[in-house]
C-alpha positions in Angstrom: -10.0 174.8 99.5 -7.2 173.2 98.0 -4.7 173.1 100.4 -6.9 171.3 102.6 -7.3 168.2 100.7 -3.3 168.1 100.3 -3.4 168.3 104.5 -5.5 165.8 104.5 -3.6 163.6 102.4 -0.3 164.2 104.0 -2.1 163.7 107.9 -1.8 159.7 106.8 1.9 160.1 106.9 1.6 162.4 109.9 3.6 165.1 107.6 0.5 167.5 107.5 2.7 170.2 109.9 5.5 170.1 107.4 3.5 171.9 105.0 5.0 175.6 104.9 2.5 178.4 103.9 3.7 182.0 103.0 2.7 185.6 103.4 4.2 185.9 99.5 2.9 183.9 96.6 5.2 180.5 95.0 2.4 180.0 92.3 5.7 180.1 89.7 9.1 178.3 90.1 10.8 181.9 90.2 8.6 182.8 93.1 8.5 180.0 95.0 12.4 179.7 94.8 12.5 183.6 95.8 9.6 183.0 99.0 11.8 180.0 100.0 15.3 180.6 99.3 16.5 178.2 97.2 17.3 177.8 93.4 14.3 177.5 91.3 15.7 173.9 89.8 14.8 172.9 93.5 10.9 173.8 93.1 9.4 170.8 91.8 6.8 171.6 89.2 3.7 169.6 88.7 2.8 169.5 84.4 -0.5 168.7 83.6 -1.4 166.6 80.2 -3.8 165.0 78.5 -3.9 162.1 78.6 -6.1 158.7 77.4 -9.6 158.7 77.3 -9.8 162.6 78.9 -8.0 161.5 81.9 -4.9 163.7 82.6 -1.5 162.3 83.8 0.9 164.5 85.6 4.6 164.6 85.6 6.6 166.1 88.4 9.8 167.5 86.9 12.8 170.1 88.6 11.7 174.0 88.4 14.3 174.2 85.4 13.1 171.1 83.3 11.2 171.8 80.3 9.4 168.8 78.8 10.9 167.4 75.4 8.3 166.2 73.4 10.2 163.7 71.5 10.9 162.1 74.9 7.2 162.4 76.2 6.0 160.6 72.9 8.4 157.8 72.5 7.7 157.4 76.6 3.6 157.9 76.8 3.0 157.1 73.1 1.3 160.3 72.3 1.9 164.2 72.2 2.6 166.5 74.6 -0.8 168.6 75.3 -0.9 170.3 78.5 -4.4 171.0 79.7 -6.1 174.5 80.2 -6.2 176.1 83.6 -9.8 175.0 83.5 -8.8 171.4 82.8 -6.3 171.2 85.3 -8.8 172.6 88.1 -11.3 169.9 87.0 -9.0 166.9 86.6 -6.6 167.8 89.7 -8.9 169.9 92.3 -5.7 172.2 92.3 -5.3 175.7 90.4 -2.4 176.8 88.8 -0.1 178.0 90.7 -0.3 175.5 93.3 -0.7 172.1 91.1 0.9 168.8 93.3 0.9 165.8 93.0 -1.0 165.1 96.3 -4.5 165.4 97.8 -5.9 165.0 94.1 -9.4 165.1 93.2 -9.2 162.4 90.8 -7.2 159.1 91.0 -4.5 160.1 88.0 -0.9 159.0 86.9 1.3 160.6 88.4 5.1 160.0 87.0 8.2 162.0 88.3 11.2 163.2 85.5 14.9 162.1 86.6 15.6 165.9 86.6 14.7 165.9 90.1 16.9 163.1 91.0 20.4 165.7 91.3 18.9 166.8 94.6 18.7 165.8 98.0 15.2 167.6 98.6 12.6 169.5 96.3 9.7 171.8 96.9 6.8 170.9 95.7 3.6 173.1 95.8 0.4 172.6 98.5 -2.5 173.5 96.5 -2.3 176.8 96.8 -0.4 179.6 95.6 1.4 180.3 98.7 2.5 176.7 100.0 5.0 174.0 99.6 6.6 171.0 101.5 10.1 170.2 101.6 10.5 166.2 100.7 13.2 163.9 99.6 12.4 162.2 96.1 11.6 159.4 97.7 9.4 160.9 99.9 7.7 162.4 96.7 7.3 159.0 95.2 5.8 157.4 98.2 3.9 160.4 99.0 2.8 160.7 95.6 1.9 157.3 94.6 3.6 157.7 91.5 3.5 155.1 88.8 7.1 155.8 87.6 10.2 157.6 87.2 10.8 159.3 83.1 13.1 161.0 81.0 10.6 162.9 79.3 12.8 166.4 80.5 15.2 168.6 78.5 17.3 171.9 79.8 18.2 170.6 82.9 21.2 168.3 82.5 23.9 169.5 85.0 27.4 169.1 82.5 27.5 168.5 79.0 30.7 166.8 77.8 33.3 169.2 76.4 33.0 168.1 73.2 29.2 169.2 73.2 29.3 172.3 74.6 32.0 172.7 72.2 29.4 171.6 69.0 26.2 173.8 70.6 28.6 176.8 71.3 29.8 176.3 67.6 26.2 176.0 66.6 25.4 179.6 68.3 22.9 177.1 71.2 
């Protein structure tokens, strides 16, 4: 079971009885946010992609990021292609639904999106569709081994200036 490699993984930092699990399901952002209370910019989703040579790469981005993929090419150097379910079972030992950065089956890039960095603490998922841990970002880094922080995100950005908001509104964005 999933959820059991991510306890194992988090026993090395001794965080293993952080991990919350729930009677309701947090397999999406709207869910989890629901089941734990907090606004579903403060899940943090786990994206799957392909990457080089078959081997995915993950980015951890906040529940209400959506990747750009002008961003993610001129950052990564190729397109955005999110793997299939099946894809993201084989490269990640995690389902959908419950897709983290820890406890991974394979060793894989794992890179976290400044989206996240407007919060004190995130939620990230367990490896299963009922769990998630409540971590600081740098806990997530550390935690995560993760390679790097990105701007590969879009949708998320707190304030526009007036003058944009102004030019989108005009625009009919």
């Amino acid at each position: 079971m999933s959820i059991e490699s991510v306890k194992r993984h988090f026993k090395q930092f001794n965080r293993e009885q952080d991990i919350l699990e729930f009677d309701s399901s947090s397999a999406t952002v709207q869910e989890a946010a629901d089941t734990i209370g907090v606004e579903p910019a403060r899940i943090a989703k786990t994206l799957s992609f392909r990457g080089e040579e078959e081997q995915a790469i993950l980015v951890v981005a906040a529940g209400d990021a959506k990747v750009d993929n002008k961003k993610f090419r001129k950052t990564f150097g190729f397109k955005a292609r999110m793997l299939s379910p099946d894809k993201v079972l084989e490269q990640t030992g995690h389902a959908i639904g419950g897709v983290c950065p820890f406890g991974l089956k394979n060793d894989l890039d794992v890179y976290l999106d400044i989206s996240m960095k407007r919060f004190d603490t995130l939620y990230p998922a367990c490896g299963s569709t009922n769990s998630a841990i409540e971590l600081t970002n740098d806990e997530i880094f550390t935690y995560s081994h993760a390679k790097d922080w990105v701007d590969v995100c879009k949708g998320w950005e707190e304030e526009e200036s007036g003058m944009e908001k102004v030019v989108q509104e005009n625009l009919g964005k």
